[in-house]
C-alpha positions as CSV (number, residue, x, y, z in Angstrom):
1,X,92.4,75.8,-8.2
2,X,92.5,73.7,-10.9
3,X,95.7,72.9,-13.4
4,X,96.2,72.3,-16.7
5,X,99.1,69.8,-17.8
6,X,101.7,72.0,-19.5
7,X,100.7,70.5,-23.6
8,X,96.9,71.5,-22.8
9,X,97.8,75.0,-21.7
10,X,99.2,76.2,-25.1
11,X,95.9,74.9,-26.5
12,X,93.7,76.2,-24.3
13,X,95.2,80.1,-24.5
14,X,95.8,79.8,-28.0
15,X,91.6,78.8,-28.1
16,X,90.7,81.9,-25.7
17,X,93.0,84.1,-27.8
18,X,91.3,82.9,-31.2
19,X,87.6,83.3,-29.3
20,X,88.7,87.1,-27.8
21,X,90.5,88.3,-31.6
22,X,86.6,86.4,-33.4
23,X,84.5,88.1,-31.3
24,X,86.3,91.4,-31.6
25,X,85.9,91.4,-35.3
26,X,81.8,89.9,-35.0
27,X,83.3,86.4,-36.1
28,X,82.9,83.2,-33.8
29,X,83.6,79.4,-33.7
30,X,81.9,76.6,-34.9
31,X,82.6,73.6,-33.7
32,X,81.3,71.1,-35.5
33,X,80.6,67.1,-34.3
34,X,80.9,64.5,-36.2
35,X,79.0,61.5,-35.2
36,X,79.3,59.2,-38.1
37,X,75.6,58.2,-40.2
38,X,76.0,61.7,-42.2
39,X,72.5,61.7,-43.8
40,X,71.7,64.3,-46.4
41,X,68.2,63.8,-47.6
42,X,66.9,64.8,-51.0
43,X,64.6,68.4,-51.0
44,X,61.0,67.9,-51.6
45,X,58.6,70.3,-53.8
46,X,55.2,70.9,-54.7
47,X,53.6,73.4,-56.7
48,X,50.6,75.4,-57.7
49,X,49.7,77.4,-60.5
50,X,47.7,80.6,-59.8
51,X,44.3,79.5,-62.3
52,X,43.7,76.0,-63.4
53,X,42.4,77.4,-66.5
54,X,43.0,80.1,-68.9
55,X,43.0,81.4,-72.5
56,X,46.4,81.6,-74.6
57,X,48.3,84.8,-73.3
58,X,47.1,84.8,-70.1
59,X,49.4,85.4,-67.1
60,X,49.9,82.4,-64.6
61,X,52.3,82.5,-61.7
62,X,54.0,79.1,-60.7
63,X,54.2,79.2,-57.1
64,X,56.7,76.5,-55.3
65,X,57.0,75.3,-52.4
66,X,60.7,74.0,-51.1
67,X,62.1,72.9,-48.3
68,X,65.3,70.6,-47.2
69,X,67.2,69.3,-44.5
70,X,70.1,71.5,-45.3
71,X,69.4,74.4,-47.5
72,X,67.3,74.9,-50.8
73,X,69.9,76.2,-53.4
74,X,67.4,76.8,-56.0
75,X,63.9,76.2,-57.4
76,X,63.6,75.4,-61.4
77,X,60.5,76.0,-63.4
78,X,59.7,74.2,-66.3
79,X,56.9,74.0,-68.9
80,X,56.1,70.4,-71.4
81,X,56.0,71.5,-75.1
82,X,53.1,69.7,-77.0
83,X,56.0,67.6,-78.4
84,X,57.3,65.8,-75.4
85,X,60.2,68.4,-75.2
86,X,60.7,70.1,-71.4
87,X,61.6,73.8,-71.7
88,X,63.0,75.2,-68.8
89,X,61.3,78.8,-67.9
90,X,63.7,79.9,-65.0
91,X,65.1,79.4,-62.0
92,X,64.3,81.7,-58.3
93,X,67.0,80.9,-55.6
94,X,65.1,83.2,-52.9
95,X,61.8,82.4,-51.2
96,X,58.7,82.4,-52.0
97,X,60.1,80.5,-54.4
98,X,57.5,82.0,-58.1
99,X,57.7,82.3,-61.3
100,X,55.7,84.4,-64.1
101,X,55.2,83.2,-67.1
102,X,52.2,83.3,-69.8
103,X,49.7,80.5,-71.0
104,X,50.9,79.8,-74.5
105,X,49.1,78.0,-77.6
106,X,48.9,74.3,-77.1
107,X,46.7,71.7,-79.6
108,X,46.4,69.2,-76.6
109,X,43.9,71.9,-74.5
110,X,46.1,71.8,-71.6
111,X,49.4,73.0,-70.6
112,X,51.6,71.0,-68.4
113,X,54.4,72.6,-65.7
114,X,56.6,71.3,-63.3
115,X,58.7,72.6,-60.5
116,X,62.3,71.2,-59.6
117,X,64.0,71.7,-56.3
118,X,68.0,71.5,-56.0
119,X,69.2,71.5,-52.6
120,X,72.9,72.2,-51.8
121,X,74.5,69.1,-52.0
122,X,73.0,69.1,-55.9
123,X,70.3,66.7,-55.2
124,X,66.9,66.9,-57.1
125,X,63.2,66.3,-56.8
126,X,60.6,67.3,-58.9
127,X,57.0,68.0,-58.4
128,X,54.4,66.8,-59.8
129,X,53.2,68.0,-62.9
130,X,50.1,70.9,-62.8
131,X,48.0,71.3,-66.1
132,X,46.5,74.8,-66.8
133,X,43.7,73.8,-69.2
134,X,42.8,76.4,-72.4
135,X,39.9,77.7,-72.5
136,X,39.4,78.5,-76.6
């Protein structure tokens, strides 16, 4: 039969008594190991628009695609105003990860969107932009 020293025998029932009152409730424990070189990596995104070209007022659904190493907090949408100016259209947190929106008026023929991915640690990427061209 095997003994525990007298300190490690507290700890060990009090562990067994914490597991027994967790799993009575549906809880558990995580126990966690930490190895040192902690290496969060940024999310990545890409994205697709459902027509590459339209007229003004047309729907098109911005369709993203998100992943990270951790967990995907959020996916932005955003569309370029002929001016330079970013506008942002919304945000989904919940996957697919899609966003309706409709082709507005634009005097340079094309409309420009982008898709930007927040993972849980705050860290960004964007996608690259999509054009929706206007079909007059």
């Amino acid at each position: 039969m095997f003994h525990l020293p007298s300190p490690l025998r507290g700890a060990a029932l009090a562990l067994v008594l914490s597991t027994a009152v967790l799993a009575g409730c549906g809880g558990g424990i995580y126990l966690g190991w930490e190895g040192g070189g902690y290496d969060d990596l940024p999310p990545s995104v890409s994205l697709v628009t459902s027509v590459t070209a339209a007229r003004v007022g047309d729907p098109v659904r911005l369709s993203a695609a998100a992943s990270d190493d951790y967990a995907v907090a959020r996916v932005e949408f955003y569309r370029v105003e002929p001016n330079g100016a970013v506008v942002r259209l919304g945000t989904d947190t919940f996957l697919p990860y899609a966003w309706d929106t409709v082709l507005p008026d634009s005097p340079i023929g094309a409309v420009r969107y982008l898709a930007r991915s927040v993972d849980d640690a705050g860290q960004v990427t964007d996608s690259a932009w999509v054009s929706v061209v206007l079909q007059r």
